[in-house]
C-alpha positions in Angstrom: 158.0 59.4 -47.5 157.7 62.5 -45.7 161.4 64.1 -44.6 162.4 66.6 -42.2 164.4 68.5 -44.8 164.4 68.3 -48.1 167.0 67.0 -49.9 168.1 70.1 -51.7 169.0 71.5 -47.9 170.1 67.9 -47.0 172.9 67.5 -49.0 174.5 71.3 -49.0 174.3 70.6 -45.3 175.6 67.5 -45.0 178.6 68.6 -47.4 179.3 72.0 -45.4 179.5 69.9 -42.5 182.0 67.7 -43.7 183.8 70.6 -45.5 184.2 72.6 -42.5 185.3 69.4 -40.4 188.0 68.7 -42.9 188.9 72.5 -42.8 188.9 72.1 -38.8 191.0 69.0 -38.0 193.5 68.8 -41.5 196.5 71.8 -40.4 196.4 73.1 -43.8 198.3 76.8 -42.9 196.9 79.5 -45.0 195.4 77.6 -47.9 192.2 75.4 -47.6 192.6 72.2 -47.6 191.3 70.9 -50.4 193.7 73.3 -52.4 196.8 72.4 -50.8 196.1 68.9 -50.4 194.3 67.6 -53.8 193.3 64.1 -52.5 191.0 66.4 -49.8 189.7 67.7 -53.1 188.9 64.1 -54.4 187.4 62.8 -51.7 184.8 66.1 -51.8 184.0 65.7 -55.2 183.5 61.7 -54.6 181.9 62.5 -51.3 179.0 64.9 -52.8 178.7 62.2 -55.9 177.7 59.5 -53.1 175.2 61.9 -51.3 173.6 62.8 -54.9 173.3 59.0 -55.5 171.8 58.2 -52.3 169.2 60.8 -52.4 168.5 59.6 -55.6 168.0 56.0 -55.0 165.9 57.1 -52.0 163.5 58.6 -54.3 163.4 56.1 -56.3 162.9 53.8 -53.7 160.1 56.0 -52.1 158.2 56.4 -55.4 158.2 52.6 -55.6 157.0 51.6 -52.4 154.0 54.5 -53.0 152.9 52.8 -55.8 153.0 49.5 -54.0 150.6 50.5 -51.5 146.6 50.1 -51.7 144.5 53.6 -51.6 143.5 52.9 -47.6 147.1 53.0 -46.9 148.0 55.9 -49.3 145.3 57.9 -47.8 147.1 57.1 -44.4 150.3 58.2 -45.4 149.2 61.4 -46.7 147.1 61.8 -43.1 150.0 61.6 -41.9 152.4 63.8 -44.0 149.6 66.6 -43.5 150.4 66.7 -40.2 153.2 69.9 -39.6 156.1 69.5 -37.5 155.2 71.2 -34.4 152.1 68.8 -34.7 153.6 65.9 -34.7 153.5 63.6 -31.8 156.9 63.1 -30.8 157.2 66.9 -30.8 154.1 67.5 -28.7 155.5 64.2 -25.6 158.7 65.9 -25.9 157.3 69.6 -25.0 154.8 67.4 -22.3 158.2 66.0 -20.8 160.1 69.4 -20.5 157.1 71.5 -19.6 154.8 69.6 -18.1 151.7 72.0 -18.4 148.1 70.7 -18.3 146.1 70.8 -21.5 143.3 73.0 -21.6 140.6 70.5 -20.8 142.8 69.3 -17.8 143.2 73.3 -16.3 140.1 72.8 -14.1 142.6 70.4 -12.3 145.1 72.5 -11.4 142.8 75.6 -10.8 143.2 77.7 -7.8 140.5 79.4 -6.1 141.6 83.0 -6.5 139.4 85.2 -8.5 140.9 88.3 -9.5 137.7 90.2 -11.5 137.2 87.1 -13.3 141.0 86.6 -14.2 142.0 83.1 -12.6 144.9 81.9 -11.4 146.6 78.2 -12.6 148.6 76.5 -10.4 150.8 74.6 -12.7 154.1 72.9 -11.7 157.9 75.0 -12.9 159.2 73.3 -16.2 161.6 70.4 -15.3 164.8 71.6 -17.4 164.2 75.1 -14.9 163.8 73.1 -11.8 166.7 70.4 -12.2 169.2 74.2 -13.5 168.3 75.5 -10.1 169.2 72.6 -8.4 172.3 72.4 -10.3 173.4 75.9 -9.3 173.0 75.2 -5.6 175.3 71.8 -5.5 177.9 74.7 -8.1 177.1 77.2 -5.0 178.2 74.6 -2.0 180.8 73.3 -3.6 182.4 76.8 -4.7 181.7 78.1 -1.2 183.5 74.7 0.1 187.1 75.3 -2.2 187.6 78.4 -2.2 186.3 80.0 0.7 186.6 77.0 3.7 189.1 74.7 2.2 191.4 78.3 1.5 192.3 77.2 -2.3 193.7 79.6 -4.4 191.9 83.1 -4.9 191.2 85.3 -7.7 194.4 87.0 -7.3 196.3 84.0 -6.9 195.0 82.7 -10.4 195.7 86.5 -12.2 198.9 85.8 -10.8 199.5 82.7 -12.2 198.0 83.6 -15.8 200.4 86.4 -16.3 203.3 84.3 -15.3 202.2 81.7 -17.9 201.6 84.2 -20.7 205.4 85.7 -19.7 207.1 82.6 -20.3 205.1 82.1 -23.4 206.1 85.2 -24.6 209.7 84.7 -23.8 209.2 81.1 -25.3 208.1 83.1 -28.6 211.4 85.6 -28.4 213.9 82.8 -28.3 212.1 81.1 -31.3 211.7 84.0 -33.4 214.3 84.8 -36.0 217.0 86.9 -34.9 217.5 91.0 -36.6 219.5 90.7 -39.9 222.9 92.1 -39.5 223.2 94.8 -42.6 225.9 96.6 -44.6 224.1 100.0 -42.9 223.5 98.6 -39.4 226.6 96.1 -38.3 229.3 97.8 -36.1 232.5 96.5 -34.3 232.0 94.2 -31.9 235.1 93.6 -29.2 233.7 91.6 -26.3 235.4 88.4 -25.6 232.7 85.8 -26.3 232.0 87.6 -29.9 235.5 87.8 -31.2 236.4 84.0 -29.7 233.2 82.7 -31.7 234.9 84.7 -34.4 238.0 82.7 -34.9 236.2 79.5 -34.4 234.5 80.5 -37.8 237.6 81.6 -39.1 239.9 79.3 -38.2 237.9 76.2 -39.8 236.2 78.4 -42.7 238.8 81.1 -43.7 242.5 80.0 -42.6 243.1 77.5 -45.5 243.4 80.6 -47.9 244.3 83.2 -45.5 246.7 80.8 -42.8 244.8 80.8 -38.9 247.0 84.0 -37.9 245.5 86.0 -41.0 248.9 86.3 -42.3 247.7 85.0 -45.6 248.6 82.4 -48.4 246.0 82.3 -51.5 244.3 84.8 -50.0 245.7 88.2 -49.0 247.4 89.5 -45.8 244.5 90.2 -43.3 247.0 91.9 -40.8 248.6 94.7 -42.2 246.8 97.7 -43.3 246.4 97.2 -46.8 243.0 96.1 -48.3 241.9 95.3 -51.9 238.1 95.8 -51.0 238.3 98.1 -48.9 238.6 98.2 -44.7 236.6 99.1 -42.1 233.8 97.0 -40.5 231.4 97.9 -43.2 233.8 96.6 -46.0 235.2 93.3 -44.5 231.7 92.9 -43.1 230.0 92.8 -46.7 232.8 91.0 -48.6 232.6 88.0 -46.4 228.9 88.0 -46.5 227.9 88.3 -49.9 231.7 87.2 -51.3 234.1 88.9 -54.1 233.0 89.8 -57.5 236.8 89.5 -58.7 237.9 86.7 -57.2 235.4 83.4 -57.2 237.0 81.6 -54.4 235.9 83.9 -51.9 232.5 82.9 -51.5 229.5 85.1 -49.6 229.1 83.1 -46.3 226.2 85.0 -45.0 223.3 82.4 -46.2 225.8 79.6 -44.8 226.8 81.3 -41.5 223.9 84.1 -41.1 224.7 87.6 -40.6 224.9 87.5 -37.0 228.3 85.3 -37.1 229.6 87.0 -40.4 229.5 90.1 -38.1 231.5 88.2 -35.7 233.9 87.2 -38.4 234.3 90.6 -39.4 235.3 92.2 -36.1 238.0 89.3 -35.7 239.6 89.8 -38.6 239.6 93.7 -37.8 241.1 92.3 -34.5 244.2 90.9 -36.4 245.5 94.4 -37.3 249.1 95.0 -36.7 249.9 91.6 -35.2 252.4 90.9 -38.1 252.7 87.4 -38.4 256.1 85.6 -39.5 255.6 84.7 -43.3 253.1 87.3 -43.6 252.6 87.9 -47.3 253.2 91.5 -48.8 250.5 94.0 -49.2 248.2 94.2 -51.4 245.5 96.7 -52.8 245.6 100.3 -51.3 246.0 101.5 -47.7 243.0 101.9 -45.9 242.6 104.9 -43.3 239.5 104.7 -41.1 237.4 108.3 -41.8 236.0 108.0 -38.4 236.4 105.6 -35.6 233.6 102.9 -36.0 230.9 102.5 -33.2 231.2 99.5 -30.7 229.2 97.5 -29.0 231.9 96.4 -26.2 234.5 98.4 -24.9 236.4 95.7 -23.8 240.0 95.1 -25.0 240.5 91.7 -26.1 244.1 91.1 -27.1 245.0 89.3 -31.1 245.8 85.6 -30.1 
């Protein structure tokens, strides 16, 4: 039997279509699909086995019924198979339908009368996919002209408006859901506003006072208030102890995979803010005394008391 395609461009096609619709509708990130997900992989590999088989049993099939057939009706078929594509005569009522030109024996009907030094002039009717687009762009025209121009709904400005608003609060939806800056040993600084060092001794008070006591003053842990400092003081010190922990002592853990950066920074500068507040039953000092080289940047001049 004669086929449009043959099967050796059938079934690639057939399995690039499916391919690329599995690729389309299975959210598969970077990675094709049918690496990340192996049963995708499976159903491919059974997928092109069935389209093998079926081409083959349609051969089969077809070489079967040809020999079945008496020479009159073989010598039909192949009549038929001779005939090309373009030939063919669903192809040729299909080109009547959207054209609907006159053969050349019927041009003597649609002949005008205009003789231009033997050039003639045929009077034959627009094609009806042309006619029924014009038509189509008239009703678009009216009703265009209607909405925007006599019922007054929204302009081209309006709309520009309206599209630069939406892509603003998308892009301030991708800002709040982006990760925040990593706080580093080279970048943190002191922070003294209100709302950071409050958020501060929340952390501390349920994270750090079991060893050190809530007012700093210390009990398995050292004396946080005075101005002695085993690791070294300053924001930079206290800032990468409690984010990445002590070396010397295991109990002091690094919190900054636990709390993030951000917060540790937070922690940090509280602590800092518990200098010379000398609680009752502060322990004695420990380490050496630490004296700032130079007074460390802030982010917030604001004064907030030890409480």
């Amino acid at each position: 039997m004669k086929k449009l395609f043959p099967s050796y461009v059938r079934v690639p096609l057939i399995f690039a279509i499916v391919m690329a619709a599995l690729e389309y509708f299975i959210d598969s990130g970077d990675r094709p699909a049918f690496i990340k997900h192996p049963m995708v992989a499976l159903f491919l590999v059974v997928f092109l086995f069935l389209l093998v088989a079926i081409e083959v049993v349609i051969s089969a099939v077809d070489k079967v019924t040809y020999h079945m057939l008496t020479e009159e009706q073989r010598k039909q078929l192949e009549e038929v198979q001779s005939v090309s594509f373009t030939e063919s005569k669903w192809v040729q009522n299909l080109m009547k339908s959207m054209t609907r030109s006159k053969s050349i024996e019927q041009e003597a009907d649609v002949m005008l009368e205009h003789d231009y030094d033997g050039i003639k002039e045929l009077d034959n009717v627009l094609p009806p996919w042309w006619v029924n687009l014009f038509y189509a762009t008239i009703i678009f025209g009216v009703i265009y002209l209607v909405r925007f121009h006599i019922v007054g709904d929204y302009n081209q400005g309006q709309e520009f408006d309206q599209e630069v608003a939406a892509a603003q609060l998308e892009i301030e939806k991708n800002k709040a859901n982006s990760p925040k800056e990593e706080i580093t040993f080279d970048k943190v600084t002191l922070l003294t506003d209100a709302e950071s060092l409050a958020k501060g001794k929340e952390i501390f008070t349920n994270a750090c006072a079991a060893c050190h006591k809530p007012d700093g003053g210390g009990i398995v842990g050292p004396n946080l208030t005075d101005e002695y400092w085993i690791n070294g003081g300053g924001i930079k010190n206290v800032f990468k102890l409690i984010a990445e922990g002590s070396k010397n002592n295991p109990t002091m853990v690094g919190w900054a995979k636990t709390l993030g950066t951000t917060e540790v920074q937070k922690v940090a500068s509280y602590v800092l803010s518990l200098q010379g507040t000398k609680p009752a039953g502060g322990k004695a000092p420990e380490g050496e005394k630490w004296v700032e080289e130079a007074a460390p940047a802030a982010t917030d001049t604001t004064a907030v008391a030890a409480k």
